[in-house]
C-alpha positions as YAML, in Angstrom:
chain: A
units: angstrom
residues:
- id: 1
  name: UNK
  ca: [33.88, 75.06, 83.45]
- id: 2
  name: UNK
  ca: [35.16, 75.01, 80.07]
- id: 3
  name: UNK
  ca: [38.71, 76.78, 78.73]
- id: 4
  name: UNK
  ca: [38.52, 78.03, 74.96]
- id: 5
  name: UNK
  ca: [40.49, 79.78, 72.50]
- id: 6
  name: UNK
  ca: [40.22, 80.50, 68.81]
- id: 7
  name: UNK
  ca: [42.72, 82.01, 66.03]
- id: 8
  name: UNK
  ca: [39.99, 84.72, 65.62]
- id: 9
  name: UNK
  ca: [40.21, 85.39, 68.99]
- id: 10
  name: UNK
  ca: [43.64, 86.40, 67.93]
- id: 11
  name: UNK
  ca: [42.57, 88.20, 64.49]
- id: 12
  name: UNK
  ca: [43.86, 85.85, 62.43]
- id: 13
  name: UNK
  ca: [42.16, 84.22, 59.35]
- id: 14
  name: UNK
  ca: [41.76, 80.62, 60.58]
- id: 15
  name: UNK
  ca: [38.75, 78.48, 61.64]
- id: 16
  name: UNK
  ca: [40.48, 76.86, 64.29]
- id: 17
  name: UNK
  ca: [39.35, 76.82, 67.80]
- id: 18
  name: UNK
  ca: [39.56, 74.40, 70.88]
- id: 19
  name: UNK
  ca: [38.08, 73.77, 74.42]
- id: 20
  name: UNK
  ca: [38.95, 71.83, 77.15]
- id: 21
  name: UNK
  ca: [36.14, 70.61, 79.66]
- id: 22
  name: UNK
  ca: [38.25, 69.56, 82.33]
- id: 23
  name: UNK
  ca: [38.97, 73.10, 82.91]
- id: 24
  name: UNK
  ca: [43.16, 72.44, 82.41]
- id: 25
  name: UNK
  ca: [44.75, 75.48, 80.90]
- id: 26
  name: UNK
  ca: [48.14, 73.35, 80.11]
- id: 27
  name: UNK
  ca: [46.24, 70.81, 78.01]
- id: 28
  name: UNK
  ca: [44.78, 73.48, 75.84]
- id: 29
  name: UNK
  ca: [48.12, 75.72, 75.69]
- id: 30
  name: UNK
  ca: [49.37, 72.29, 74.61]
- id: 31
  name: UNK
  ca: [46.27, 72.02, 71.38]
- id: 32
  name: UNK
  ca: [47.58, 75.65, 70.88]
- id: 33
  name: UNK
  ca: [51.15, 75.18, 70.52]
- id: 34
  name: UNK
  ca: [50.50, 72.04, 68.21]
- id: 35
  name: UNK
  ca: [48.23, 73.96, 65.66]
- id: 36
  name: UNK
  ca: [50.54, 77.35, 65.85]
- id: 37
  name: UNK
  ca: [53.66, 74.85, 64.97]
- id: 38
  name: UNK
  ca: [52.00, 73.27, 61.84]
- id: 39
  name: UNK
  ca: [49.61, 76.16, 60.57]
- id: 40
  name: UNK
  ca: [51.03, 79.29, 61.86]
- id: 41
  name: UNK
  ca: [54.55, 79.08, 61.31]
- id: 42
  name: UNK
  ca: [55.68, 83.26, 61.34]
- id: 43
  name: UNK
  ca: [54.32, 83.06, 64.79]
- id: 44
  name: UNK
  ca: [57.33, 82.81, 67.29]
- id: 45
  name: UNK
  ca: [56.40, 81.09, 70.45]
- id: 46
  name: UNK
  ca: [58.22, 83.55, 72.73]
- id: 47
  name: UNK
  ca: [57.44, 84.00, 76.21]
- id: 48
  name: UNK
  ca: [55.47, 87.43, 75.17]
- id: 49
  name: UNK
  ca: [53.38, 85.42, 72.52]
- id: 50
  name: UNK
  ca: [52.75, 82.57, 74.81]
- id: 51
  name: UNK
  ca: [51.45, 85.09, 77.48]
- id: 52
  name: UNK
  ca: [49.64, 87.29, 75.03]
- id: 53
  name: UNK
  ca: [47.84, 83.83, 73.69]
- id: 54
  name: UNK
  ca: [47.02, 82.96, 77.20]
- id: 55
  name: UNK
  ca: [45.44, 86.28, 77.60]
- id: 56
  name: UNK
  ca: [43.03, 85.56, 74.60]
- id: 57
  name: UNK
  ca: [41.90, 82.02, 76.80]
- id: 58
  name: UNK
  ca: [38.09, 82.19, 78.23]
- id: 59
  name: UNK
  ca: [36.48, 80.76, 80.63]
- id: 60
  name: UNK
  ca: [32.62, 79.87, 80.19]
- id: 61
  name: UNK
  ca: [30.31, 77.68, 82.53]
- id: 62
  name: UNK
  ca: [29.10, 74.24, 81.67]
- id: 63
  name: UNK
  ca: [25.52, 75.31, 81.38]
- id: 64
  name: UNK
  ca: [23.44, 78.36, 80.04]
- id: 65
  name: UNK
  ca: [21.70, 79.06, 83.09]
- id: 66
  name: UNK
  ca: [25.28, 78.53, 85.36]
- id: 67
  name: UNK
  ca: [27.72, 81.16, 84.16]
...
């Protein structure tokens, strides 16, 4: 299983997107938080925000065929 999230997931104007592939929602909250800090600073990291961003999080299987 792989986590992912992008800042067009969120409707924002921004390329940037991660994964991680060991399935750990706290390492990519982590990717998140580093790349809202030094790109997206009007964005308050709030308890609201945080759980609104972790809303936007998907979850996809490893293969094509295994979903």
């Amino acid at each position: 299983m792989t986590k992912s999230i992008s800042c067009k997931d969120a409707g924002k104007d921004c390329s940037w997107s991660a994964s991680s592939t060991t399935n750990n929602e706290e390492e990519l909250m982590s990717m998140v938080k580093e790349h809202v800090l030094a790109e997206h600073k009007e964005i308050e990291l709030n308890p609201k925000n945080i759980a609104g961003i972790k809303s936007l999080i998907k979850t996809t299987g490893r293969f094509w065929w295994w979903g």
